[in-house]
N, C-alpha and C positions, 0 to 999 in steps of 0.2 A: 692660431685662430682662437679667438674668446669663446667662451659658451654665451647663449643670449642670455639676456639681462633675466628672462624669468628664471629662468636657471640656476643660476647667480644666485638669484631669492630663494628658489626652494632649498638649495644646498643651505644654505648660510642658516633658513630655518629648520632643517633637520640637526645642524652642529648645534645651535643653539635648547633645542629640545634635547639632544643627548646630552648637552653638560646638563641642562636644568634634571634629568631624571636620575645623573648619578650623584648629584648635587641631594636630591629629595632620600636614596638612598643608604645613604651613610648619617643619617638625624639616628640611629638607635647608639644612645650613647650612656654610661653612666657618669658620676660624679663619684671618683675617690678621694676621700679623705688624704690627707696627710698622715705620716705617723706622730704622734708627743713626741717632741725632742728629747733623746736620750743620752744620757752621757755616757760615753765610752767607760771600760774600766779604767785607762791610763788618766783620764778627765777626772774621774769621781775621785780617784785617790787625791788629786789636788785641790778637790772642791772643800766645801765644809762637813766634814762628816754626818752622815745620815741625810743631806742635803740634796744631793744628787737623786732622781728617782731610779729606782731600780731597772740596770738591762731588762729586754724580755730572754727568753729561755733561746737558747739560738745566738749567732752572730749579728751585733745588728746592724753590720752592713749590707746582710741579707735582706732584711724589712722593705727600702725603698726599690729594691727589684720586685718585689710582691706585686707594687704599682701597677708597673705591665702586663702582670697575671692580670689585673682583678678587670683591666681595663681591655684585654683583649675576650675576657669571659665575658666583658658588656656589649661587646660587636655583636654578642649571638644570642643579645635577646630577643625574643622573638622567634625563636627557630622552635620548629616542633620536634615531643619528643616520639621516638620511635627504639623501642625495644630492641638492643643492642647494637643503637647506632653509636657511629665516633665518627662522623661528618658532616659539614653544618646542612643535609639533608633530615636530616635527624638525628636526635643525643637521647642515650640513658644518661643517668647521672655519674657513672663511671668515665663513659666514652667523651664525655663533656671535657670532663677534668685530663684525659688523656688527649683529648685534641688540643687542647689552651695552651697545657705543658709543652705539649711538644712544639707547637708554634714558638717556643720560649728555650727550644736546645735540650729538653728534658724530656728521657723517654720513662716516662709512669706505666706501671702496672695496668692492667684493662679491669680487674676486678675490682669493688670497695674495700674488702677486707686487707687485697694486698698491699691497695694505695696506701690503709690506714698504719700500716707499717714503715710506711718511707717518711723519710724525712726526720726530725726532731720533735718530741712534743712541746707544744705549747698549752700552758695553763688558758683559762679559759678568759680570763682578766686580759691576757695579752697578746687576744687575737690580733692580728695584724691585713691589709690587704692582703689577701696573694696566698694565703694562709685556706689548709684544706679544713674543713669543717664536718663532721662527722655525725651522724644519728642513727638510733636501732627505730627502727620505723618497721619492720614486717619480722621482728626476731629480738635476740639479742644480739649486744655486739654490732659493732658497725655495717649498716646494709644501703646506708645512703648517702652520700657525701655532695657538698658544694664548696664554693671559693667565695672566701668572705672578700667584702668591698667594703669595709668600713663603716663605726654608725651601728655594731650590731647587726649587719644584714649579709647576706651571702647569697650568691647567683647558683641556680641547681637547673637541670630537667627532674621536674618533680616527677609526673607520671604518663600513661596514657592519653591522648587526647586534650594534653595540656602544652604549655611549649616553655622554654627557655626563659626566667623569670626571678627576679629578687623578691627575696623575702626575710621578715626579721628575727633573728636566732631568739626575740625575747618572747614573741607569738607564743600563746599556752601549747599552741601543737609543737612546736620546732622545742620551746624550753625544757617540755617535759623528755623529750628525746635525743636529747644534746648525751653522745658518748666523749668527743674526743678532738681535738684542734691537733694538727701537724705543719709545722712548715718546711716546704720543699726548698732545697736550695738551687740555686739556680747558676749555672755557668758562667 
């Protein structure tokens, strides 16, 4: 037995509204850079001396995994933040960074100062995607962390009654508070 023909219609436009809503759903995106082409050490030594720009600090077949960090930390813009959260119901800045991670095989620290310990340091020059970003914002010493995306900018839950959002490390707020770059390696 068919269903009748309105039937038919109302189904097909309830399907049709649910793709289109989860269709509207997924537009919060960002745009990662690429990393500058770097040459390996095996590369540089064949190159012409002094020619090759320098590694950054780290492995850098680690760099283009950053990618996925920086691009799953842009799914959650938008999300509010909420004092000790680590779910996309709400994020501190910490909880952020431990939820992204770990969607990526990586179990991080829950605090800033322990995150600021993981990983590799990176100079400030060669921030990279994927790369944790560090500021003393309420103290000394690292109390704030985001995930850089490239371009100088890094996605954070800044504060209270704010939500999930990029901003640029060169801002006179973020520059003058800049402690510390790390990057995590990833599996």
């Amino acid at each position: 037995m068919t269903a009748p023909r309105h039937t038919r219609a109302l189904i097909l436009l309830a399907a049709a509204a649910l793709t289109a809503s989860a269709c509207a759903s997924a537009t919060r995106e960002i745009r990662v850079l690429p990393p500058r082409p770097v040459a390996l050490p095996e590369a540089a030594a064949a190159a012409e001396p002094d020619s090759a720009p320098a590694a950054p600090t780290g492995a850098p077949d680690i760099v283009p995994l950053g990618f996925a960090v920086a691009r799953t930390a842009g799914t959650l813009l938008g999300l509010p933040y909420r004092e000790g959260g680590a779910l996309p119901d709400g994020f501190d800045c910490s909880g952020l960074v431990n939820y992204v991670f770990a969607r990526h095989g990586v179990a991080m620290p829950r605090d800033v100062r322990r995150q600021a310990a993981s990983g590799l340091e990176v100079s400030r020059g060669e921030i990279a995607p994927g790369d944790l970003v560090f500021f003393a914002t309420t103290g000394s010493g690292p109390t704030h962390v985001g995930i850089a995306v490239g371009e100088g900018r890094f996605i954070h839950a800044p504060k209270t009654g704010d939500v999930v959002r990029v901003e640029s490390m060169a801002s006179a707020y973020w520059d003058a508070r800049f402690v510390a770059a790390r990057r995590v390696q990833l599996p």
